[in-house]
VOMARMI-406772 format. One record per atom (N, C-alpha, C, O): residue number from 1; x, y, z. Coordinates in pm, 1 decimal, always signed. Layout:
BEGIN
ATOM pos        x        y        z
ATOM NUM        X        Y        Z
...
REM end
This chain:
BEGIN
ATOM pos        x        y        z
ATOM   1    +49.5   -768.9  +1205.3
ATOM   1    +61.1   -715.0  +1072.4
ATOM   1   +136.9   -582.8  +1078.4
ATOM   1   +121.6   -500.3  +1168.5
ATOM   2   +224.7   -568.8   +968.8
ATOM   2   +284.3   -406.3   +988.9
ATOM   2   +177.3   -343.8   +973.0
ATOM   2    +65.7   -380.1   +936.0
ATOM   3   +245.1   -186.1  +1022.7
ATOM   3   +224.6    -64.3  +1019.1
ATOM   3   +243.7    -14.1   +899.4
ATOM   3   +358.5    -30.0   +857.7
ATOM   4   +136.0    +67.9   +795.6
ATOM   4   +172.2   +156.4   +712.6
ATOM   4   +209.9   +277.2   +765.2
ATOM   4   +175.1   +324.6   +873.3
ATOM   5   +294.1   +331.5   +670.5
ATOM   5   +365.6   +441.6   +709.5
ATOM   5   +327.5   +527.7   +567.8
ATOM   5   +395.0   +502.8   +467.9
ATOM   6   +222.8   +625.5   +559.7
ATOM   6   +163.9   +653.6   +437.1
ATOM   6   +210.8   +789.7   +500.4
ATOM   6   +147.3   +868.6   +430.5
ATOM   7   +257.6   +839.8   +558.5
ATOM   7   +276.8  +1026.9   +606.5
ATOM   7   +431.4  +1060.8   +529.2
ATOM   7   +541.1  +1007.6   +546.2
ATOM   8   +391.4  +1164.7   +444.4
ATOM   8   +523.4  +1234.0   +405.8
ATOM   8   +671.2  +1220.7   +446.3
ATOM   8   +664.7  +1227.7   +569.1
ATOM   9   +745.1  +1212.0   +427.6
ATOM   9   +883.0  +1255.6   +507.0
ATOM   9   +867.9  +1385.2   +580.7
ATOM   9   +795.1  +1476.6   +541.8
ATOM  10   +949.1  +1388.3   +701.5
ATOM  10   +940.3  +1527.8   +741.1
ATOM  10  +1104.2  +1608.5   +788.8
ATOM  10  +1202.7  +1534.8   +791.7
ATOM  11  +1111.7  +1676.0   +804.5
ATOM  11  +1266.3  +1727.9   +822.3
ATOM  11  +1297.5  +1819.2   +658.4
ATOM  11  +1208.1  +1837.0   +575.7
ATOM  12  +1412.2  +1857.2   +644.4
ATOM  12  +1466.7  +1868.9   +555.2
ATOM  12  +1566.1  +1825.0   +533.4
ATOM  12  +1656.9  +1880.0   +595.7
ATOM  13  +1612.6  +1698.5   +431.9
ATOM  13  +1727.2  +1618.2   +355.5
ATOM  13  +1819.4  +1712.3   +350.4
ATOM  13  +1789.8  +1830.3   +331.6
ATOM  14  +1955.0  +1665.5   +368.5
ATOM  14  +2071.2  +1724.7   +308.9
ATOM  14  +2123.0  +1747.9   +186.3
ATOM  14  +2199.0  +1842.8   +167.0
ATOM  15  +2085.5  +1659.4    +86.3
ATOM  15  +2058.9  +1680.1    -47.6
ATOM  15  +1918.8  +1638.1   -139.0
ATOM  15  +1824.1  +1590.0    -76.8
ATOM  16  +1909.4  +1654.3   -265.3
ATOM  16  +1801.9  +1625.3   -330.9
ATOM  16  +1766.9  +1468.5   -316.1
ATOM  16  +1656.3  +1417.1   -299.6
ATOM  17  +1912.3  +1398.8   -328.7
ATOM  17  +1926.6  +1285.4   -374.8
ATOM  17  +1817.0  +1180.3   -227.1
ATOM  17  +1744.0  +1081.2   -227.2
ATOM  18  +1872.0  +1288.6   -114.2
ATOM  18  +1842.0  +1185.9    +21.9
ATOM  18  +1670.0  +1213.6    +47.1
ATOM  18  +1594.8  +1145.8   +117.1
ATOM  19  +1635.4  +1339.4    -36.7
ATOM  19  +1457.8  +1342.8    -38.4
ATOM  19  +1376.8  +1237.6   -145.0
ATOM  19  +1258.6  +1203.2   -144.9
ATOM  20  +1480.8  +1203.3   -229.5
ATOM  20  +1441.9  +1104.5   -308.7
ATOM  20  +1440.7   +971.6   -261.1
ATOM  20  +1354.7   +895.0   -304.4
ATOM  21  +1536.1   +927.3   -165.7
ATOM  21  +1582.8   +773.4   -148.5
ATOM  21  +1490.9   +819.2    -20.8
ATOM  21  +1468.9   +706.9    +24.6
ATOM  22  +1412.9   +921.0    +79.9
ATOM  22  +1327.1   +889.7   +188.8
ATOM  22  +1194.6   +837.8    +81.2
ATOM  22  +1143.9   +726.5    +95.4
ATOM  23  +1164.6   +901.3    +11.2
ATOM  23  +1011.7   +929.9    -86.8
ATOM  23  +1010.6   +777.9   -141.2
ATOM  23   +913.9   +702.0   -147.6
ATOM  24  +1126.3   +757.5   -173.6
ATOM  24  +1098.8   +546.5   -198.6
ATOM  24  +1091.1   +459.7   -114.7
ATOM  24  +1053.6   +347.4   -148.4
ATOM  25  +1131.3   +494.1    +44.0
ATOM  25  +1135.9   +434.5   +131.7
ATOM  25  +1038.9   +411.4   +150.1
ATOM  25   +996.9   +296.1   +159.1
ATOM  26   +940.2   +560.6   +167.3
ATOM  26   +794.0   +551.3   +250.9
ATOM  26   +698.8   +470.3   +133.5
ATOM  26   +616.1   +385.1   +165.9
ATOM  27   +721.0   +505.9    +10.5
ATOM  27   +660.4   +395.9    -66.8
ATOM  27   +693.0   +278.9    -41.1
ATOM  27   +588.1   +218.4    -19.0
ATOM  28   +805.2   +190.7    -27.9
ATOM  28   +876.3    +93.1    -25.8
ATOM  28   +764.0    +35.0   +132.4
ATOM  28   +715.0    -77.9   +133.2
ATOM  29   +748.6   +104.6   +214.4
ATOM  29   +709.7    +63.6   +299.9
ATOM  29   +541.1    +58.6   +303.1
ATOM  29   +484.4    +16.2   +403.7
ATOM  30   +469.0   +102.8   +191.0
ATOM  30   +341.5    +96.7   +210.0
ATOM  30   +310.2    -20.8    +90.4
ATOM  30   +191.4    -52.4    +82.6
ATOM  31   +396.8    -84.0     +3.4
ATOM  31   +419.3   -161.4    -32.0
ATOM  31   +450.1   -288.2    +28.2
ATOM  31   +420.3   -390.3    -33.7
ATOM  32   +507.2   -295.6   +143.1
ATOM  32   +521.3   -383.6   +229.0
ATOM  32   +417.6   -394.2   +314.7
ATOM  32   +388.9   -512.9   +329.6
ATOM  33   +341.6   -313.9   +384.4
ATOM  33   +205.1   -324.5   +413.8
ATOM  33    +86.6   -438.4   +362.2
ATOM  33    +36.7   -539.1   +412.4
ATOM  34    +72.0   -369.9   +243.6
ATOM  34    +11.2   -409.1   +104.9
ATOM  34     +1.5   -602.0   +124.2
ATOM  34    -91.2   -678.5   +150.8
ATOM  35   +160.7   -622.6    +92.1
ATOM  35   +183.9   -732.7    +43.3
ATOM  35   +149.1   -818.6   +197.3
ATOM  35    +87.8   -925.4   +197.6
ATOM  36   +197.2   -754.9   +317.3
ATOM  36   +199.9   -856.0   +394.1
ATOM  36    +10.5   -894.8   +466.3
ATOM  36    -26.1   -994.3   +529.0
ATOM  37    -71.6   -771.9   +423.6
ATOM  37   -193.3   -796.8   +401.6
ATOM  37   -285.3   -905.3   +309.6
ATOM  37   -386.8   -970.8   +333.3
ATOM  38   -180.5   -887.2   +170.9
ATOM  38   -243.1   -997.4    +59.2
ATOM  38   -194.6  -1120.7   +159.8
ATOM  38   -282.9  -1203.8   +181.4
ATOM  39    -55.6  -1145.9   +229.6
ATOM  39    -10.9  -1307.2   +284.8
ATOM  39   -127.7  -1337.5   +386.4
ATOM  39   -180.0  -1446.9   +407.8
ATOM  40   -157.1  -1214.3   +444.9
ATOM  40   -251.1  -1279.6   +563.7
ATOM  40   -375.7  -1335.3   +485.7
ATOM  40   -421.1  -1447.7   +507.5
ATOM  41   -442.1  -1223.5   +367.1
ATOM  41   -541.5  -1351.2   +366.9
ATOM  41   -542.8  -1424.7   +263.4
ATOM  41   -646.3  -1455.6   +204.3
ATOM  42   -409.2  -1466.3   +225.2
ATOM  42   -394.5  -1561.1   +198.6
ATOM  42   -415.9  -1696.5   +313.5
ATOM  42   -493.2  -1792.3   +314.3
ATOM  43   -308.5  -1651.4   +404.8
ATOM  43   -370.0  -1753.7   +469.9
ATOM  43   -464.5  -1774.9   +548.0
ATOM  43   -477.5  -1889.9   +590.0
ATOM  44   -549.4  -1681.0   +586.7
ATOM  44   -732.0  -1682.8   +566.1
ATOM  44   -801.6  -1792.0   +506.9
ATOM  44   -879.9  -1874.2   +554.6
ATOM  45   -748.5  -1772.1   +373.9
ATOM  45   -826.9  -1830.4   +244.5
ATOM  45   -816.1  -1993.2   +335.3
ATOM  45   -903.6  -2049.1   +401.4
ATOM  46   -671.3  -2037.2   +305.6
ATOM  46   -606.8  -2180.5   +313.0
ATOM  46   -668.4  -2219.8   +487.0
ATOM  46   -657.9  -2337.1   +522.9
ATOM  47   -738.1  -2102.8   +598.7
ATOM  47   -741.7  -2189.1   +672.3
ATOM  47   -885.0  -2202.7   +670.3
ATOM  47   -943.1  -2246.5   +769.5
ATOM  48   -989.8  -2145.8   +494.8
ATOM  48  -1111.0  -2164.7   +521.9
ATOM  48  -1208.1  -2061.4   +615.7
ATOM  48  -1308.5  -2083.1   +683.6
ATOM  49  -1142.5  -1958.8   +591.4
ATOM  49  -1242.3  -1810.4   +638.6
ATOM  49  -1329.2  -1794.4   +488.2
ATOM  49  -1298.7  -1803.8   +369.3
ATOM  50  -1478.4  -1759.3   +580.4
ATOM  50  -1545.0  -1755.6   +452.3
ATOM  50  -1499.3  -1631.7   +343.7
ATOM  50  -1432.7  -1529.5   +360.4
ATOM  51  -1570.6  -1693.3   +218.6
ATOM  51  -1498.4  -1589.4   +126.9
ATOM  51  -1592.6  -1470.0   +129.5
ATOM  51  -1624.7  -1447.7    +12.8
ATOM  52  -1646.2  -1390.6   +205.4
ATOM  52  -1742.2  -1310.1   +203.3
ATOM  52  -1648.9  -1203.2   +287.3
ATOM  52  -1631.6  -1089.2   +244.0
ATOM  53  -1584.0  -1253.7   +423.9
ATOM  53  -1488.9  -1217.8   +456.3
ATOM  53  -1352.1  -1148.1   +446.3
ATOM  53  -1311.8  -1052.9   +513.1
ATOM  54  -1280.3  -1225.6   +334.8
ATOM  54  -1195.8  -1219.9   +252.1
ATOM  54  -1242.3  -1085.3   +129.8
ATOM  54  -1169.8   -995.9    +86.1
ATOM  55  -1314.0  -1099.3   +114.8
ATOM  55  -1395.5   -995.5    -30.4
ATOM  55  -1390.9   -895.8    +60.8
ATOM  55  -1302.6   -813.6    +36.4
ATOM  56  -1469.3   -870.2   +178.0
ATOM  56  -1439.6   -762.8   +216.6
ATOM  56  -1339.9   -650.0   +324.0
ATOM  56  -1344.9   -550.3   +396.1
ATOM  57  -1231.1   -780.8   +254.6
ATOM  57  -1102.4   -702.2   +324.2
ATOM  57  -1011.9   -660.6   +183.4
ATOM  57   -932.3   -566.8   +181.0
ATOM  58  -1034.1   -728.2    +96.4
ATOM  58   -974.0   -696.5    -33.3
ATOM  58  -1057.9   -524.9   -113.1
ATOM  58  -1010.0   -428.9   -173.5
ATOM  59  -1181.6   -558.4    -74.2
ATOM  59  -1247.5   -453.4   -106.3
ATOM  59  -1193.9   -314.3    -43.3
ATOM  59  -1157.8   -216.3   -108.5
ATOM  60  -1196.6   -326.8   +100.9
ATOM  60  -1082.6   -184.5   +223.3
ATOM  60   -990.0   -167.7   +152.4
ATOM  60   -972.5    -59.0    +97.4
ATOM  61   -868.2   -320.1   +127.8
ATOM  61   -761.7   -271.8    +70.9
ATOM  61   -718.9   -155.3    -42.1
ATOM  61   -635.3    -65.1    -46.4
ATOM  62   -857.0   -225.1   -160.1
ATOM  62   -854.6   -189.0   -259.3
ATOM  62   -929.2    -20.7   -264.8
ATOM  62   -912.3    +59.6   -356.5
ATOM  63  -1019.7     +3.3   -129.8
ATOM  63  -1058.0   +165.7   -170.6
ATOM  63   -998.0   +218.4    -60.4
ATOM  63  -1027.2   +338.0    -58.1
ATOM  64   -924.3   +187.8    +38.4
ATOM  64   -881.5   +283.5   +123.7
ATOM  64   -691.5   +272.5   +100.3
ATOM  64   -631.2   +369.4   +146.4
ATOM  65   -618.7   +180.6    +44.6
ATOM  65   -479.4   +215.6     -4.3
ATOM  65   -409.3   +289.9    -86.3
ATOM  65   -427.4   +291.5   -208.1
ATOM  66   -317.8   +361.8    -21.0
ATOM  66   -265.2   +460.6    -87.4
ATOM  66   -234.9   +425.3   -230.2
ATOM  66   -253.0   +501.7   -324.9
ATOM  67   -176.1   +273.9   -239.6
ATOM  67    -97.3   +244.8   -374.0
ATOM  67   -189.1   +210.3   -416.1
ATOM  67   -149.7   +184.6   -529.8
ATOM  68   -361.2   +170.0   -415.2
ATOM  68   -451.0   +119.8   -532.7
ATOM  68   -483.9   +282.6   -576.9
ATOM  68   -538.4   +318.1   -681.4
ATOM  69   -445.4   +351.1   -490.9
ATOM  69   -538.2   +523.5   -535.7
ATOM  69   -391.5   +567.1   -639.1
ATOM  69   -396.5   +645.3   -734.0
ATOM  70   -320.8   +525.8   -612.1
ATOM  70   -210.3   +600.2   -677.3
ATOM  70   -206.7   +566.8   -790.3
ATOM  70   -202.8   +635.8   -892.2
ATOM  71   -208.6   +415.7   -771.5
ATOM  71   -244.0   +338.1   -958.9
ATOM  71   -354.8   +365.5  -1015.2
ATOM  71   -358.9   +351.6  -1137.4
ATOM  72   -476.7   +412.2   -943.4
ATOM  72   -611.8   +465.0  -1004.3
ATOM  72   -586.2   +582.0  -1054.7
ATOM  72   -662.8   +606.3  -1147.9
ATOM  73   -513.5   +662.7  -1034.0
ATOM  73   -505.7   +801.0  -1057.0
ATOM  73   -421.1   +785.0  -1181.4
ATOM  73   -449.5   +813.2  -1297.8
ATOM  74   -305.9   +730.9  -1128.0
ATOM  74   -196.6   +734.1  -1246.5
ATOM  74   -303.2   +706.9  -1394.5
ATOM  74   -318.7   +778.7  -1493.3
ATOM  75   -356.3   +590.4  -1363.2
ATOM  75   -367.9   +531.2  -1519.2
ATOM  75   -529.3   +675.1  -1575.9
ATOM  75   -540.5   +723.0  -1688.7
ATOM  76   -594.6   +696.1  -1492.1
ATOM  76   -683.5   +783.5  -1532.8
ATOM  76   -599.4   +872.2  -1636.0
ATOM  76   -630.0   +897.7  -1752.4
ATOM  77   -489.3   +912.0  -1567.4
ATOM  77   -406.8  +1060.5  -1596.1
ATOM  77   -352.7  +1041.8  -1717.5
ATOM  77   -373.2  +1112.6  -1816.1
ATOM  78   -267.3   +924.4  -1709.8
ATOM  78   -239.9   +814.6  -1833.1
ATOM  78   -350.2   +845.4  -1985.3
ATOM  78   -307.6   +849.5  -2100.7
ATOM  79   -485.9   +862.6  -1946.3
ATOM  79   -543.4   +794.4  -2016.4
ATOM  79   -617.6   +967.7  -2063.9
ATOM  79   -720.6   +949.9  -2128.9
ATOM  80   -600.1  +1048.7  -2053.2
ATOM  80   -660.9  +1135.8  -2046.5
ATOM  80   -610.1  +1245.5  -2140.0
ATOM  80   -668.4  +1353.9  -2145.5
REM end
């Protein structure tokens, strides 16, 4: 399974533009994390791992990922 890569950029960019296109990357890549986590248990599910199992890897996903905290926050902030 990949590696998330949830740590800041580090260095300093040569322009604004290249601190922007790192800052989507590292998202881009904890997004890819994410997804290739949902494929695995997906195929979990299909090879018949119990679903108790499954629940509580969706559950980690869902309180220890950067992007479920980010969408938790957002919509709070959203809403406030």
């Amino acid at each position: 399974m990949a590696q998330r890569n949830s740590q800041p950029p580090t260095g300093q960019p040569g322009t604004p533009g290249e601190a922007l296109l790192r800052e989507l990357q590292m998202v881009h890549d904890m997004v890819r994390h994410d997804l290739a986590v949902c494929r695995a248990l997906a195929d979990e599910v299909a090879a018949g791992v119990a679903p108790e199992q499954v629940r509580a890897r969706i559950t980690s996903l869902r309180t220890s990922g950067p992007l479920w905290k980010l969408r938790g926050n957002c919509l709070y902030y959203c809403r406030v």
